[in-house]
C-alpha positions in Angstrom: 0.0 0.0 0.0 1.6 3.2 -1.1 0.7 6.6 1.1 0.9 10.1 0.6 2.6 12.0 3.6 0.5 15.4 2.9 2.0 17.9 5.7 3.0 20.5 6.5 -0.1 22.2 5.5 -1.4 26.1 7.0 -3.5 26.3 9.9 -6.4 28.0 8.2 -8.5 25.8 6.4 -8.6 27.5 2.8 -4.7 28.2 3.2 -4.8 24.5 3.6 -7.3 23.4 0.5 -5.4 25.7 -1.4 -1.7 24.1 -0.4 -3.1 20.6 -0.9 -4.7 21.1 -4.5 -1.8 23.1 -5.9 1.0 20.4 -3.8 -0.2 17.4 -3.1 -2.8 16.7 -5.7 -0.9 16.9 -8.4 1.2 13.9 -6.9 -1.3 12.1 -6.0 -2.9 11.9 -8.9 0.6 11.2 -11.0 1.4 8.4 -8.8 -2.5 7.3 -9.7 -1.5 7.6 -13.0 0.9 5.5 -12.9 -0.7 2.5 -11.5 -0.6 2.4 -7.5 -4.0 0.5 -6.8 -4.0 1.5 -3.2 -3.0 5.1 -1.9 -3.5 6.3 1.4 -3.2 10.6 2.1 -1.5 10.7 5.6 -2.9 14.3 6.7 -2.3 15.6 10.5 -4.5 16.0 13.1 -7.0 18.9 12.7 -9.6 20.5 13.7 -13.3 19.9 12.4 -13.1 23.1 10.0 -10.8 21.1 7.6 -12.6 17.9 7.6 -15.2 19.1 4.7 -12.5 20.0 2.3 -10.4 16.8 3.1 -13.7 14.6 2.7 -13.8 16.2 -0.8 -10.8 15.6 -1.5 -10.8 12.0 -0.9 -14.0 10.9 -2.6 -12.7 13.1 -5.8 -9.7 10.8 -6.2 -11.4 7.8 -5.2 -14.1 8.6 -8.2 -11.7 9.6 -10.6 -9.4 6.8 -10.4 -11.2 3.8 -10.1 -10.5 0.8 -9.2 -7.7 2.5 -7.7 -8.6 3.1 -3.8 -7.9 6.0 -2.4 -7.9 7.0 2.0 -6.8 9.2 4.2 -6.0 9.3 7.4 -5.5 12.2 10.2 -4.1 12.7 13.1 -2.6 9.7 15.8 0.8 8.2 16.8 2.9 5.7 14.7 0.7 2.7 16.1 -2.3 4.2 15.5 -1.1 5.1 11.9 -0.1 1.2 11.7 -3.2 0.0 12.7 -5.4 2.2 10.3 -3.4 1.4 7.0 -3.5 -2.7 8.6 -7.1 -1.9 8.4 -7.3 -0.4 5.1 -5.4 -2.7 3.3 -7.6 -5.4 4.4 -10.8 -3.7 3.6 -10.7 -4.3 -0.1 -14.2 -2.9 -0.7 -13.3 0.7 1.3 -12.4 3.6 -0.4 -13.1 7.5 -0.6 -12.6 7.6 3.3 -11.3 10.2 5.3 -10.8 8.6 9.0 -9.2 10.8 11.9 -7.1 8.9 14.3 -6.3 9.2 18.2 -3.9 7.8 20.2 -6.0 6.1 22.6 -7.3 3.3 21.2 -10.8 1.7 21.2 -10.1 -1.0 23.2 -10.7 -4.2 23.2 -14.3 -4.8 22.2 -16.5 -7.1 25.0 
């Protein structure tokens, strides 16, 4: 699974949108291109006035490249990190998803 490491970006969310589309998108969608099935955008953690343009994001390069699958994820610690692209590449059938991350955990499940 290849992933997209798309930081720094601004603190202001159209600074953001704007660093991402004119940055990062263009990479993405080269590597796309060029035949990665599976891409995961690594973003960091923010708050909820950047989740609507990262959602959008997301779906728009999941649409426009399938079968490729395209994720991201946000936020949490190198194991939660692990844990989400362990998930992700599993879940064949998931893509256009933007999941933030913590360091916490779930837990296990009773």
């Amino acid at each position: 699974m290849a992933t997209l490491d798309v930081q720094p970006l601004p603190d202001l969310p159209s600074d953001a949108a704007a660093l991402f589309h004119r940055e990062f998108l263009p990479q993405a969608r080269t590597r796309l291109a060029h035949g990665e099935a599976v891409l995961t955008l690594l973003f960091a953690a923010a708050d909820h006035t950047h989740r609507a343009w990262r959602v959008a994001a997301v779906q728009g390069l999941a649409r426009e490249h399938t079968p490729a699958r395209v994720n991201a994820l946000a936020g949490g610690n190198a194991a939660a990190i692990a844990a989400g692209l362990a998930y992700l590449e599993a879940a064949e059938g998931v893509t256009g998803q933007y999941l933030p991350l913590d360091d916490a955990g779930a837990g296990p499940v009773v």
